[in-house]
C-alpha positions as CSV (number, residue, x, y, z in Angstrom):
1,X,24.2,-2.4,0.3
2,X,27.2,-1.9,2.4
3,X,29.1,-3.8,4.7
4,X,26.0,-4.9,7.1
5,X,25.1,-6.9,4.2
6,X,28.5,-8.3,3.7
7,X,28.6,-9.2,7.0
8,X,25.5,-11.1,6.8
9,X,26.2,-12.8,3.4
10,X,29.6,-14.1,4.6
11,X,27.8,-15.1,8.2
12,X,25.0,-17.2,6.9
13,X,27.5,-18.7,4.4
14,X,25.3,-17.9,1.4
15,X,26.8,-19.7,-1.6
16,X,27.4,-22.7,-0.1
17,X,23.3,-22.5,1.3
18,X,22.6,-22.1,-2.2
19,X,23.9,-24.9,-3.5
20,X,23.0,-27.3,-0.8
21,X,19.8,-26.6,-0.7
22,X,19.2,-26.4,-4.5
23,X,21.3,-29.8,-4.8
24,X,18.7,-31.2,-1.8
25,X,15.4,-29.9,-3.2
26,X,15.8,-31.1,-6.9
27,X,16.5,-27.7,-8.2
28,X,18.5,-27.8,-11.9
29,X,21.5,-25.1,-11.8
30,X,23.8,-23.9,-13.8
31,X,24.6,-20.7,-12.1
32,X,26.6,-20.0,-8.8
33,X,25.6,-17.4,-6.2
34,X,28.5,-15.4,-5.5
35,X,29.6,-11.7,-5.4
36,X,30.9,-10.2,-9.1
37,X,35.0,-9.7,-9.2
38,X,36.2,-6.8,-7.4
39,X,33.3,-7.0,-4.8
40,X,29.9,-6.0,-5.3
41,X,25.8,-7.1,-5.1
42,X,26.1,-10.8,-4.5
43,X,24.3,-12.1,-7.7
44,X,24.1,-15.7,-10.0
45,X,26.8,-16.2,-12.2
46,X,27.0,-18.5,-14.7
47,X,29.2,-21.9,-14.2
48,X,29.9,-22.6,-18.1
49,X,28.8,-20.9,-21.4
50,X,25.2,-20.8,-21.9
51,X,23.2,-20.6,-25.4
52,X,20.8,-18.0,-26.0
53,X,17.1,-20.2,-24.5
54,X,19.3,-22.7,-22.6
55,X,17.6,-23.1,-19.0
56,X,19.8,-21.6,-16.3
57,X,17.8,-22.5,-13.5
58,X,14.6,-25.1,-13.1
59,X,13.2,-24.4,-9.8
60,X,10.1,-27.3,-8.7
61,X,7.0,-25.6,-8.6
62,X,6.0,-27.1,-5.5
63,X,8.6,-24.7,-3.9
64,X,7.2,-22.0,-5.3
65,X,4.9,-19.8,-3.3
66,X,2.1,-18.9,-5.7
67,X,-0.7,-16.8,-5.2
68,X,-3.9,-16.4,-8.1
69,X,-5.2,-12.9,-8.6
70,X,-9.1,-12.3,-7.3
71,X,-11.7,-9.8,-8.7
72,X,-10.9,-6.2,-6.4
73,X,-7.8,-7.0,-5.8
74,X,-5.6,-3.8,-5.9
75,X,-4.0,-2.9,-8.8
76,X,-1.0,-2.3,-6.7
77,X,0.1,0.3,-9.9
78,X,1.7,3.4,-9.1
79,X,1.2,3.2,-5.1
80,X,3.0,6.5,-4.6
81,X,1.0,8.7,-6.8
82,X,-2.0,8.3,-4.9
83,X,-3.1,11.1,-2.9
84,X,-5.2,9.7,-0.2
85,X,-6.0,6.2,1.9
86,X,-7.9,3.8,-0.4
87,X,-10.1,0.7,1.4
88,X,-7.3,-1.7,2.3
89,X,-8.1,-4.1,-0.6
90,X,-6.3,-7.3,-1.1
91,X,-3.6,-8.3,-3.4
92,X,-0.8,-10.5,-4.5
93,X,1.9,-8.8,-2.3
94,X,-0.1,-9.7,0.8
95,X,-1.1,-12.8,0.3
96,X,1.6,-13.9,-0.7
97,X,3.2,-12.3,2.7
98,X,0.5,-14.5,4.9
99,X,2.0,-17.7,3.0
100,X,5.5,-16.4,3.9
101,X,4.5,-16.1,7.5
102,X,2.8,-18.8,7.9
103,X,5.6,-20.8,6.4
104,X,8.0,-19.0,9.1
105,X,5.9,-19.6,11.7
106,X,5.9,-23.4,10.9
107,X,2.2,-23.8,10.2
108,X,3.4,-26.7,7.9
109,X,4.4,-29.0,11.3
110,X,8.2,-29.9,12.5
111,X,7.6,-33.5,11.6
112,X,7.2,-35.4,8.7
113,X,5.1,-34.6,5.6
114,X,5.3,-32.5,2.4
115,X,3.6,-29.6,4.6
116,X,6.8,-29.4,7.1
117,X,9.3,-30.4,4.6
118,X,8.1,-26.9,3.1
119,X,8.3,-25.2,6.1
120,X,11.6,-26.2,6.8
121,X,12.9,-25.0,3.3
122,X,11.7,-22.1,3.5
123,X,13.1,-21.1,7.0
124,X,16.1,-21.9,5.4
125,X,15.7,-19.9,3.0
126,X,14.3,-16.9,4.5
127,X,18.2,-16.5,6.1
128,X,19.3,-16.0,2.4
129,X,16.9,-12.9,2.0
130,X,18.1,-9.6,2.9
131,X,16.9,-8.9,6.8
132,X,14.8,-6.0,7.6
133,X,18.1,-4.3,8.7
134,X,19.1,-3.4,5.5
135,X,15.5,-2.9,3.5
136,X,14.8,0.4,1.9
137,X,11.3,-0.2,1.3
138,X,9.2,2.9,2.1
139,X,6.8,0.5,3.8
140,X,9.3,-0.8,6.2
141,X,11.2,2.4,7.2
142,X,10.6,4.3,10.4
143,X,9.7,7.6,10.1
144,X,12.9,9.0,11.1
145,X,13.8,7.4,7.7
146,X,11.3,8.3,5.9
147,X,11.7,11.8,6.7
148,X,15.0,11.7,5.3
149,X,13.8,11.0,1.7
150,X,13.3,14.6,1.5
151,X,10.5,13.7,-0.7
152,X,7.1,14.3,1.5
153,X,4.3,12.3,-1.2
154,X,7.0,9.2,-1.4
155,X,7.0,9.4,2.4
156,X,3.3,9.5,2.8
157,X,2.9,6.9,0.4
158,X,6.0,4.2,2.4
159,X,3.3,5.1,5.5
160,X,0.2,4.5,3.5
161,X,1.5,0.9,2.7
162,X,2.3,0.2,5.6
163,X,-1.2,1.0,7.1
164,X,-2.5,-1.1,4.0
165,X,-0.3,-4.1,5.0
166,X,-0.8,-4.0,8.5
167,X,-4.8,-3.9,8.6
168,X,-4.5,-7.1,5.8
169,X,-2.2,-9.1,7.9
170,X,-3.4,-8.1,11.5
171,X,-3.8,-11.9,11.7
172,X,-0.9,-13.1,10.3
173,X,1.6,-15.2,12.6
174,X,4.1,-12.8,12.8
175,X,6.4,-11.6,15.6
176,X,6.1,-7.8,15.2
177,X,4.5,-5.5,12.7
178,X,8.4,-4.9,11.6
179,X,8.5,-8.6,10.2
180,X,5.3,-8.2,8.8
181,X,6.4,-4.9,7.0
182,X,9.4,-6.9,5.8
183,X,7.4,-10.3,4.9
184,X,5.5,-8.0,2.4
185,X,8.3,-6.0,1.0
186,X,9.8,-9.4,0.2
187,X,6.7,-10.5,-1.7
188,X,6.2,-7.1,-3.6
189,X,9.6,-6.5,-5.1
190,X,10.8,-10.5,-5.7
191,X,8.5,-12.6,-6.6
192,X,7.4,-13.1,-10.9
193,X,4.3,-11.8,-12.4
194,X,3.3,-15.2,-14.9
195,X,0.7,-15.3,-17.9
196,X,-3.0,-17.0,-16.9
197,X,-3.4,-20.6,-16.8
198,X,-6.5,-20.3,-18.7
199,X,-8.1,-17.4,-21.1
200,X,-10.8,-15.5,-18.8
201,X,-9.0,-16.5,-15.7
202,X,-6.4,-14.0,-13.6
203,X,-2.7,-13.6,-13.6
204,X,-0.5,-15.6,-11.2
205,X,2.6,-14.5,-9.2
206,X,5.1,-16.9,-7.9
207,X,8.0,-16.1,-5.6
208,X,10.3,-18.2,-7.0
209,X,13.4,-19.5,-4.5
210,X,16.7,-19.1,-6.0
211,X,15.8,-17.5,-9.3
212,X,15.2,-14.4,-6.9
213,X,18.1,-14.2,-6.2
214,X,19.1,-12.4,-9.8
215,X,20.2,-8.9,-10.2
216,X,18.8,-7.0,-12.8
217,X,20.5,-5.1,-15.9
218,X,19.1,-4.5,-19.4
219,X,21.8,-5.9,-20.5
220,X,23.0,-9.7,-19.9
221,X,27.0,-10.8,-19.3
222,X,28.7,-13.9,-17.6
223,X,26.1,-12.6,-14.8
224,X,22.8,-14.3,-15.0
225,X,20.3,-11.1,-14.9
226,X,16.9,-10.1,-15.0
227,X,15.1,-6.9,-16.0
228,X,13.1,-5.1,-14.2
229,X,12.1,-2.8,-17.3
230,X,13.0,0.0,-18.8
231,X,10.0,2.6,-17.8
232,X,9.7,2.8,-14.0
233,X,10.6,6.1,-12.7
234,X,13.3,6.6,-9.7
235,X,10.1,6.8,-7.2
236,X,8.7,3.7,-9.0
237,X,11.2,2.1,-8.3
238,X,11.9,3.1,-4.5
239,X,8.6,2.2,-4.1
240,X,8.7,-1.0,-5.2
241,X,12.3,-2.2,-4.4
242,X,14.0,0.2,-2.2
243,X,16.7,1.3,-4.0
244,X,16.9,3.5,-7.2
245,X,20.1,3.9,-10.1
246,X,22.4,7.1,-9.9
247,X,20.4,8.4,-12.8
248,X,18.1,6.9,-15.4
249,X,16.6,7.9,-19.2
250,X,13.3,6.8,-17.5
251,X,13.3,9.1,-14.2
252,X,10.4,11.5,-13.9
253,X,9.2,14.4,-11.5
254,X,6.3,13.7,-10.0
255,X,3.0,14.5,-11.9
256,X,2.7,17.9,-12.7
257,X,-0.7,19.7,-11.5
258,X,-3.6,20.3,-13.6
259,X,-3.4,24.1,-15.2
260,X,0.6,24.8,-16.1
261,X,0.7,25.5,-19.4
262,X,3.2,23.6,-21.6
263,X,6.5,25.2,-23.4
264,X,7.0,24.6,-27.3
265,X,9.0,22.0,-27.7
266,X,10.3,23.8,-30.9
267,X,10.8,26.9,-28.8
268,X,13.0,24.8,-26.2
269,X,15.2,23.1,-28.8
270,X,16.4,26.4,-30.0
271,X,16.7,27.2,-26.0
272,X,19.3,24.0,-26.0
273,X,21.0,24.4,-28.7
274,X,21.7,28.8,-27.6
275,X,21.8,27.1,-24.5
276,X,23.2,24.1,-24.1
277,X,23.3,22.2,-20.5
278,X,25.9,20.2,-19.3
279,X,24.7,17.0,-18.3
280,X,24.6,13.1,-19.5
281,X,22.3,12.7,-22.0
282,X,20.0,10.0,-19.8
283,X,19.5,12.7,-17.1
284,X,18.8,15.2,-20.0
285,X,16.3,13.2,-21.5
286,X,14.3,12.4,-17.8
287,X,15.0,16.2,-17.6
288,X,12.9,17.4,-20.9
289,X,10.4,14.5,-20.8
290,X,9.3,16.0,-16.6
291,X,8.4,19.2,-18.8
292,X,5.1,19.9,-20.1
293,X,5.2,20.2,-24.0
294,X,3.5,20.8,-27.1
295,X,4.0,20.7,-30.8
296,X,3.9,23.2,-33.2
297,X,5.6,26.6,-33.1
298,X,5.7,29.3,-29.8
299,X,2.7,31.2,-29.2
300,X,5.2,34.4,-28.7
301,X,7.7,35.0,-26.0
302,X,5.7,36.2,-23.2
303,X,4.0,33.0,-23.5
304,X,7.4,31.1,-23.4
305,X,8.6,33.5,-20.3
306,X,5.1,32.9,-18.1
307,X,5.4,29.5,-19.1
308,X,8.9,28.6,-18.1
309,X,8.2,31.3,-15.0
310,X,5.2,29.0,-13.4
311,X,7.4,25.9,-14.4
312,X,9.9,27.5,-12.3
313,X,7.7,28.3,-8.8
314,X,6.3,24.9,-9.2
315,X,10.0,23.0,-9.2
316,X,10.7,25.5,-6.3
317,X,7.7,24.5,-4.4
318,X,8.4,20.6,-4.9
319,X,12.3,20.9,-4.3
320,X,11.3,22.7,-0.9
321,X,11.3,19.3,1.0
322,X,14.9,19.4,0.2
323,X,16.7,20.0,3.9
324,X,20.4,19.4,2.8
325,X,22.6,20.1,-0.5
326,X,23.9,18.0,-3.2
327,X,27.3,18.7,-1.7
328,X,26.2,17.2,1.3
329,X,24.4,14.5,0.4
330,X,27.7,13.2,-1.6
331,X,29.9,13.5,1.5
332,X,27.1,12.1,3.5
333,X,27.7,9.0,0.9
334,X,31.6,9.0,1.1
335,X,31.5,9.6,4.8
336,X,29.6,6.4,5.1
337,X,32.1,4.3,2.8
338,X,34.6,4.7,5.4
339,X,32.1,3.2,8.9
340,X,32.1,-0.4,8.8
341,X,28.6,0.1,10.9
342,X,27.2,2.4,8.7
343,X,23.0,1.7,7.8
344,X,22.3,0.6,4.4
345,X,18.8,1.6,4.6
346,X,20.0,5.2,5.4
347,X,22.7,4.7,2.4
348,X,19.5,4.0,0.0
349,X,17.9,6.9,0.9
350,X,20.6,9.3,0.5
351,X,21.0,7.8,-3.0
352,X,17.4,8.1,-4.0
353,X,17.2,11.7,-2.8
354,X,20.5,12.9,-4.3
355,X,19.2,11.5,-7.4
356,X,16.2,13.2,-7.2
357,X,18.2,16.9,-6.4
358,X,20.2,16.3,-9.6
359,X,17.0,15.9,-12.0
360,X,15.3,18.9,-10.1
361,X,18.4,21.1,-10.5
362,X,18.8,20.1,-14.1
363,X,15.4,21.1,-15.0
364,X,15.5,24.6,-13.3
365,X,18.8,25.1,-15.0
366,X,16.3,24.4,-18.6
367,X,13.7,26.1,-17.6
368,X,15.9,29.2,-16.4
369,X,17.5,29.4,-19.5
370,X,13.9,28.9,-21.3
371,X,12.7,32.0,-19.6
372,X,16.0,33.8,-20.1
373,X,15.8,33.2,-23.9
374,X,12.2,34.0,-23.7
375,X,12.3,37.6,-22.1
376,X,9.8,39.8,-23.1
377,X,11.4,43.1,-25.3
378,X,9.9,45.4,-22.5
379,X,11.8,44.1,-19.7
380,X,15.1,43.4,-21.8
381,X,18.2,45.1,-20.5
């Protein structure tokens, strides 16, 4: 996340943290934390070959902060679809964010006792986490920040959260709203969903210390790696974490509105293959599967052309929050390579919203060449 993080990683000594305090509080390791060759996300790495089932990390549960799902809880699913302010209902993320706090704010005592020895631990551990400097989280940007997403419903949804959160933890011991913005951004995006205890009885998440600390790829290597799944769409995924990939098989638009009629999908194949686009075939496959589409053969080209034509004025009416180019979003990115000060969160944004450009352009380049294949005889050249 640039080279505030680095800065902080290498300040707060962050390997060496990790294994002292996992050699201190009975924690079972066979991973490192240290950053991949060449430089990169600090991440666990393994310290000797592993079998396939061979525990990599055994982390006491008393550690663990652990919270119990309750009936109206929110479902906390797909928090930046919604379209308006639901009743600030409870959930995992924020209660979990009150034990944070109150574990920050020593509520566990500075003397002796299984209370303060947990307290203690985890105001060591908070120094690991990354600091509200450098989160991405809609919920804890300014709007300034948010603003720059160039994505207005993504925006609205970062400030909906962050109402949410901030009615839920008015009584939290906190020291601003900023740490408790951060507190629950840390509790959304690392902690574990786990199976029931019991049949009839709720889930349970646990944010468990050091096996947070894993990066995520589908697939595994000498790093030790998590995934976060294979589904969740780049806004998903900004939503939840703060950061989203370059490009993705998975990555949608947002939900089309009720009443656009959908394109043959037998029509568009012939489009492709008269027509084809040049682009990976992850983004092409995000790119089709944002379309509307139906089996069975094309009602007739004019259907095809009005089709592909209302596709079109939708994609130009969602792709109108877009206030800079491509072109300068990437020198935006290579500018900031080269300032040692530069803001990560700013960084993540850029990313998010350039990746976001990409799919929209790739799309309009289908859909243009859909219509353009589709033309009605009359108004043929």
């Amino acid at each position: 996340m640039g080279h505030l993080l680095a800065l902080w990683a290498f300040a707060t000594d962050q390997p060496a943290t990790f294994g002292r305090l996992a050699s201190a509080y009975g924690v079972y390791s066979a991973v490192v934390l240290a950053e991949p060759p060449g430089g990169g996300e600090r991440g666990l790495f393994c310290t000797r070959a592993v079998a396939a089932g061979e525990p990599l990390l055994a982390v006491p549960w008393q550690l663990c902060l652990v919270d119990e799902d309750e009936p109206g809880d929110d479902s906390l699913e797909s928090v930046w679809e919604q379209q308006s302010d639901a009743a600030a209902r409870p959930a995992r993320d924020v209660r979990l964010a009150a034990q944070l706090l109150a574990q920050l704010a020593g509520d566990g005592g500075d003397g002796g006792g299984d209370a303060a020895e947990l307290s203690r631990f985890w105001r060591e551990w908070s120094a690991m986490l990354p600091p509200a400097a450098a989160c991405a989280h809609p919920m804890t940007l300014p709007d300034a920040l948010l603003e720059e997403l160039q994505h207005a419903p993504l925006a609205e949804a970062g400030r909906r959260q962050r109402r949410r959160l901030l009615r839920l933890l008015a009584s939290a011991p906190a020291s601003s709203d900023g740490q408790r913005a951060w507190a629950t951004a840390m509790c959304s995006s690392r902690p574990f969903r786990l199976p029931a205890r019991a049949e009839g009885r709720g889930g349970r998440t646990a944010f468990v210390p050091f096996l947070d600390m894993a990066n995520h790829a589908a697939s595994p290597n000498c790093e030790a790696l998590i995934s976060y799944g294979g589904t969740a769409t780049h806004a998903a995924l900004f939503s939840g974490f703060g950061f989203a990939p370059a490009e993705s098989r998975s990555d949608r638009l947002e939900p089309l509105p009720a009443g656009l009629a959908p394109l043959s999908g037998a029509a568009l194949k012939r489009t492709l293959a008269a027509r084809p686009p040049e682009a990976s075939p992850a983004l092409l496959e995000a790119a089709l599967l944002s379309l509307p589409l139906r089996r069975g053969p094309s009602a007739g080209e004019p259907s095809e052309h009005a089709a592909a034509s209302a596709l079109l004025a939708w994609l130009a009416d969602t792709s109108s929050d877009f206030a800079t180019s491509e072109a300068q979003d990437e020198a935006t990115l290579v500018g900031m390579e080269g300032e040692p000060a530069h803001d990560p969160r700013f960084a993540a944004v850029v990313r998010y919203r350039l990746s976001r450009k990409r799919l929209c352009r790739l799309v309009a380049e289908v859909l243009e060449a859909h219509r353009r294949e589709h033309l009605p005889a009359a108004q043929r050249p």
